[in-house]
VEXPADREN-369236 format. One record per residue (C-alpha): residue in three letters; x negated, y negated, z. Coordinates in steps of 0.5 Angstrom, whole numbers, padded with zeros to 4 digits, always signed. Example, Ala and Ser with C-alpha at 12.3 -4.5 7.8 and 13.67 -1.06 7.14 Angstrom:
<nodes>
Ala-0025+0009+0016/Ser-0027+0002+0014/
</nodes>
This chain:
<nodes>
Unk+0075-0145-0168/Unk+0082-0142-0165/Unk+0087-0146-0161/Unk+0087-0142-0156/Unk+0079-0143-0155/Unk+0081-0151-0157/Unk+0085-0151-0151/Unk+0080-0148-0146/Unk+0074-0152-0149/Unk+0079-0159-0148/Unk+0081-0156-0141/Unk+0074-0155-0138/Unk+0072-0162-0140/Unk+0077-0165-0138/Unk+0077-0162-0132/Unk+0068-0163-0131/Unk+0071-0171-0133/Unk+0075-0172-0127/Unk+0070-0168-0123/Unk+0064-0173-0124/Unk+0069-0179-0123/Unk+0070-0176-0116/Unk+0063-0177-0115/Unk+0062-0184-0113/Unk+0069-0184-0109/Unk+0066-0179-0105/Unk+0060-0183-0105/Unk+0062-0190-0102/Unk+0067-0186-0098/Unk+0061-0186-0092/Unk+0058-0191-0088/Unk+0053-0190-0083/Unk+0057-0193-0077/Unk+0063-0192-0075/Unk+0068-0199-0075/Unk+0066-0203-0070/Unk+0072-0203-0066/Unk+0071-0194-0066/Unk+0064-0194-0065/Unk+0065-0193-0057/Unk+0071-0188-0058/Unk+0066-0185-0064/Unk+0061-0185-0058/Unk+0066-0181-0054/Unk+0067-0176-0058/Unk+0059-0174-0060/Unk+0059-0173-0053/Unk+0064-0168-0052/Unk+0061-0166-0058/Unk+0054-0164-0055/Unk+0058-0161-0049/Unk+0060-0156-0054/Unk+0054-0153-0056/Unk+0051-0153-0050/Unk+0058-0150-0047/Unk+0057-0145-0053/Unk+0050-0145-0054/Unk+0045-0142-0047/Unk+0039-0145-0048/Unk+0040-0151-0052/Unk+0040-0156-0048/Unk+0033-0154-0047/Unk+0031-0154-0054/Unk+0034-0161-0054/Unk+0029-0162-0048/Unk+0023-0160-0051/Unk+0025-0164-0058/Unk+0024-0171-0061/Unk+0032-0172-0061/Unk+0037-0170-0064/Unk+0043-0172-0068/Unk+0051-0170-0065/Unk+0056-0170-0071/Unk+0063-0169-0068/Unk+0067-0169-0074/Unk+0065-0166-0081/Unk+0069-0166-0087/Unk+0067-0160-0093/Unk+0073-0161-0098/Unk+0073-0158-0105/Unk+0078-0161-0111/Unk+0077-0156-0117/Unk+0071-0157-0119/Unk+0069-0164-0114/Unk+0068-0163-0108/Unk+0063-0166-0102/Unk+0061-0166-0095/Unk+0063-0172-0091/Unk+0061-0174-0083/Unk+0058-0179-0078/Unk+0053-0178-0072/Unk+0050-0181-0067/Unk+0042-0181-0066/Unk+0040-0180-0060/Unk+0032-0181-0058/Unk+0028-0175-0052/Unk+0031-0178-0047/Unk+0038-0178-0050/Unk+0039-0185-0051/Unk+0043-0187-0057/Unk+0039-0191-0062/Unk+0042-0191-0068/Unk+0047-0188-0073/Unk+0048-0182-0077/Unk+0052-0180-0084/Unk+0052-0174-0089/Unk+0055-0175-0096/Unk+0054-0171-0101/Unk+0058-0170-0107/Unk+0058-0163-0111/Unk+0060-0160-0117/Unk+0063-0153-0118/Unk+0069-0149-0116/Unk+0072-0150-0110/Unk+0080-0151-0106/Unk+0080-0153-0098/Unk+0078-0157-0093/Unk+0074-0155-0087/Unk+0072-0159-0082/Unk+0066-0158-0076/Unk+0061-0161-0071/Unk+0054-0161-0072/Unk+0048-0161-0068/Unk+0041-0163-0071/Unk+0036-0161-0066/Unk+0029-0165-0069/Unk+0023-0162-0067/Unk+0017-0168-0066/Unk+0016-0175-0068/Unk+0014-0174-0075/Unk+0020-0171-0077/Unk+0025-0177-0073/Unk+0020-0182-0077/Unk+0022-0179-0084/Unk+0029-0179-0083/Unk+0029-0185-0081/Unk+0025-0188-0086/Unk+0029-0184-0092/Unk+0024-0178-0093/Unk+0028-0172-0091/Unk+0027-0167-0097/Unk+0030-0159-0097/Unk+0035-0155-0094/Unk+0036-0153-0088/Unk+0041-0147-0086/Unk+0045-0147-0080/Unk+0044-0142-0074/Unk+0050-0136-0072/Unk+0051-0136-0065/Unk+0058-0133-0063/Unk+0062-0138-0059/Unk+0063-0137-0051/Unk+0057-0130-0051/Unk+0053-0132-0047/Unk+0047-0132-0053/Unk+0040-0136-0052/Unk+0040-0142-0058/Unk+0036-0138-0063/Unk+0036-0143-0069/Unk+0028-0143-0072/Unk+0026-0150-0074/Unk+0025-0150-0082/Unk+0023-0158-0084/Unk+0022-0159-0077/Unk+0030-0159-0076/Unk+0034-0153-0072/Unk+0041-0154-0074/Unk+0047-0150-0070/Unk+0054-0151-0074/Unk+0061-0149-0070/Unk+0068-0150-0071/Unk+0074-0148-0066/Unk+0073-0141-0067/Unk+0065-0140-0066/Unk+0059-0142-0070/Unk+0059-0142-0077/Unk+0053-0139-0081/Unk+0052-0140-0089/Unk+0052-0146-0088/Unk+0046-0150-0091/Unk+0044-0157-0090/Unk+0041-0162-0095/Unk+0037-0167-0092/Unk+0036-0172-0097/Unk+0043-0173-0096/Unk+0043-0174-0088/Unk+0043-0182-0086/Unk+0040-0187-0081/Unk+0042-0194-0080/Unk+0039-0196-0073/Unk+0043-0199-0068/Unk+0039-0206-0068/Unk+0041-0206-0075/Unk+0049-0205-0075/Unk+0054-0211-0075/
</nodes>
């Protein structure tokens, strides 16, 4: 084997080492509810969150009203490091009738090229019961990619429901497309349940 192709070899493991030993920072970095002395702030911020997608989004707010509850995340992370990186963020749970019943956490580590930080919000509309009855039991599985609707245009909330979950992503500038979502990533921690 050459030196150079020595070097390279040795280079990529290294780089793969570190990746995998960011893997469990990025995993314990997320509880499912915020600190306790956050939490009503963190309330806050999911409902300016939500007012959003309803400022931007005509319609959802009727899609809201016809579904099961939905989950509001009004800060989420997506980070790459080389080849590490993950998505971070908590939510609120909120049941049909708009009150909060519990927490929610997206922590998902990744593997792969990537350089940057990116944050957004994320509203998660759930469909009927049996979808709230899986997250909240664990047993979300597939992925889910988020709706494009163009901020501030006036257009009718579109986003199919895939898994029995339409999701809308958006950021200061619009909605963002090309954006899947994990499910068996997306936590719940109800409210009777946090210290």
């Amino acid at each position: 084997m050459s030196n150079r192709l020595q070097q390279t070899s040795a280079s990529i493991c290294t780089m793969t080492a570190l990746a995998f030993a960011c893997v469990p920072l990025v995993s314990l970095g997320c509880n499912t509810a915020p600190k306790a002395e956050s939490r009503a702030t963190f309330a806050l911020e999911a409902q300016a969150a939500q007012q959003w997608f309803d400022t931007n989004v005509t319609g959802v707010g009727a899609q809201i009203k016809g579904a099961a509850g939905y989950i509001v995340f009004p800060d989420v992370g997506q980070f790459g490091i080389i080849f590490g990186g993950g998505t971070f963020g908590r939510g609120a749970v909120y049941d049909k009738t708009g009150t909060q019943v519990g927490w929610a956490a997206i922590n998902r580590a990744s593997i792969g090229l990537q350089l940057g930080v990116q944050g957004f919000k994320m509203l998660m509309v759930l469909q009927d019961d049996k979808t709230v009855a899986d997250f909240k039991e664990g047993a979300w599985r597939g992925d889910v990619a988020a709706t494009a609707v163009a901020a501030n245009s006036g257009a009718a909330a579109s986003a199919q429901f895939k898994e029995g979950v339409a999701v809308y992503v958006g950021d200061q500038a619009g909605l963002m497309a090309g954006m899947s979502i994990a499910l068996a990533h997306v936590r719940y921690k109800n409210l009777n349940d946090v210290e």
